[in-house]
FIDOMI-771520 format. One record per residue (C-alpha): x, y, z; residue number from 1. Coordinates in Angstrom, 1 decimal, padded with zeros to 4 digits. Layout:
REM residues N
- X|Y|Z|NUM .
...
This chain:
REM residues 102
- -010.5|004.2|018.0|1 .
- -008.1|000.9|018.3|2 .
- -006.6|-000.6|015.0|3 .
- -004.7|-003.6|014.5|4 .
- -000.8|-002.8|014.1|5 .
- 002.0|-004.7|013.3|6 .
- 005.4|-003.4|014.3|7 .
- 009.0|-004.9|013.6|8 .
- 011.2|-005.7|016.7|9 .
- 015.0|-007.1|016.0|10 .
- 016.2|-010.2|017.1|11 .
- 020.0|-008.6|017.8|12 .
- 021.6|-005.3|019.2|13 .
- 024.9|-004.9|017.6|14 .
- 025.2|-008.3|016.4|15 .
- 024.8|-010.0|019.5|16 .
- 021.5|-012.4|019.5|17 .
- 019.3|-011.3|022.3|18 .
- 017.9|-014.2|024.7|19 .
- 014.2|-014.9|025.3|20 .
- 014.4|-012.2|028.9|21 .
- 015.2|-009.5|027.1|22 .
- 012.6|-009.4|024.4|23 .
- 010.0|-010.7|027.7|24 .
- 010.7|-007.5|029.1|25 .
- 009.6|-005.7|026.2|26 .
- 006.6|-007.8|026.0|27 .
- 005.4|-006.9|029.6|28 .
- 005.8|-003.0|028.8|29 .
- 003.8|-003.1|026.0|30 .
- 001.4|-004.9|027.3|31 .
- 000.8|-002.6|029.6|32 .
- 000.3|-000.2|027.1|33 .
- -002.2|-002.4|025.0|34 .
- -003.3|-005.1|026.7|35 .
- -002.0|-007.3|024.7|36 .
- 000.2|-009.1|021.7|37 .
- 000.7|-011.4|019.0|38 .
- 004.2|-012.4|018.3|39 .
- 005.2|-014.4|015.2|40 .
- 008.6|-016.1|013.7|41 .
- 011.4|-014.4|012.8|42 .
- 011.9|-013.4|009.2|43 .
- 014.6|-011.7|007.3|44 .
- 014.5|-008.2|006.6|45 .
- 016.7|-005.9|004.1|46 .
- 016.7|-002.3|004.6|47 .
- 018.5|001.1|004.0|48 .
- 019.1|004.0|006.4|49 .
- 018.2|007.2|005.7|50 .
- 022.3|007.5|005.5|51 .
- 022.4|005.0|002.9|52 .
- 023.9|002.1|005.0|53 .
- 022.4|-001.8|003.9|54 .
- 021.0|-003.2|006.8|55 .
- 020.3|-007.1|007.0|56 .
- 018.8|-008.6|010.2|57 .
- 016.0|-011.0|011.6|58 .
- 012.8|-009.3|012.5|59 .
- 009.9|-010.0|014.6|60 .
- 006.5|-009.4|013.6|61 .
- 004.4|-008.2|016.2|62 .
- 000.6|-007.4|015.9|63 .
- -000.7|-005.2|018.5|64 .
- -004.3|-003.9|018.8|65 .
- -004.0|000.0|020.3|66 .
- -004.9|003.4|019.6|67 .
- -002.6|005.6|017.6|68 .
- -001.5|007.2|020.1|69 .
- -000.4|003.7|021.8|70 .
- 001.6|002.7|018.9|71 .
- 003.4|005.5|018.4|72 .
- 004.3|005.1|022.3|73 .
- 005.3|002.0|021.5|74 .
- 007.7|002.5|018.6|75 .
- 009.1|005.1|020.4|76 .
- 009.7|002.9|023.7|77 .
- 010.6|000.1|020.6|78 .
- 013.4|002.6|019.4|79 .
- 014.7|003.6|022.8|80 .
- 014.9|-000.3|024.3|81 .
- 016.4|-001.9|020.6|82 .
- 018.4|001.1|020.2|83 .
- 017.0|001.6|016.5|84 .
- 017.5|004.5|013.9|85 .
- 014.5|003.7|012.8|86 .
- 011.3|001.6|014.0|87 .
- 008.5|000.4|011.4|88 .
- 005.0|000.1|011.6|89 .
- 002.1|-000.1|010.0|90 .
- -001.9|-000.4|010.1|91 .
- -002.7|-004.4|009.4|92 .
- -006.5|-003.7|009.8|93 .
- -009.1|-000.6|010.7|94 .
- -012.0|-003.6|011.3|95 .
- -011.3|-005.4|013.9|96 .
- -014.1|-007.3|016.0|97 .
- -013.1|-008.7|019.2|98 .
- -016.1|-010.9|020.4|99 .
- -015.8|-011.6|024.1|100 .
- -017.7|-015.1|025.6|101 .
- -018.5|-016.1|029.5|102 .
């Protein structure tokens, strides 16, 4: 079963803003894994580690429509190309219709 996910992907590695390329190659390898994505403005984000540490940085929102199985793929190739301590996402809808036309 697919559901629509939205995951959080930072705009910056260790401080340094990263270029349109960089998150494109990201965008390819996911697609592969979905088919697709839906990527939306930046926003701010506040968060604290699991070691207590205040984290402030821009986020992108990204919807993706995938198994489970696919997302958690995903967050852990997300984790592993950002070089996060943590990745989050999270189950926008369970009904989605996709209604296909010729």
């Amino acid at each position: 079963m697919k559901y629509l996910y939205e995951i959080l992907v930072p705009t910056t590695i260790d401080n340094k803003i990263l270029d349109e390329e960089y998150h494109k190659i990201w965008d390819s390898q996911v697609c592969d894994i979905s088919g697709g994505l839906t990527i939306f403005s930046p926003s701010k984000g506040y968060w604290i580690s699991q070691h207590n540490k205040l984290f402030v940085e821009k986020m992108i929102p990204v919807r993706i429509y995938c198994t489970p199985e696919d997302i958690n793929r995903i967050a852990d190739l997300t984790a592993a190309y950002y070089r996060q301590q943590a990745i989050m996402y999270y189950i926008i809808s369970v009904d989605v219709q996709v209604k296909h036309y010729n």
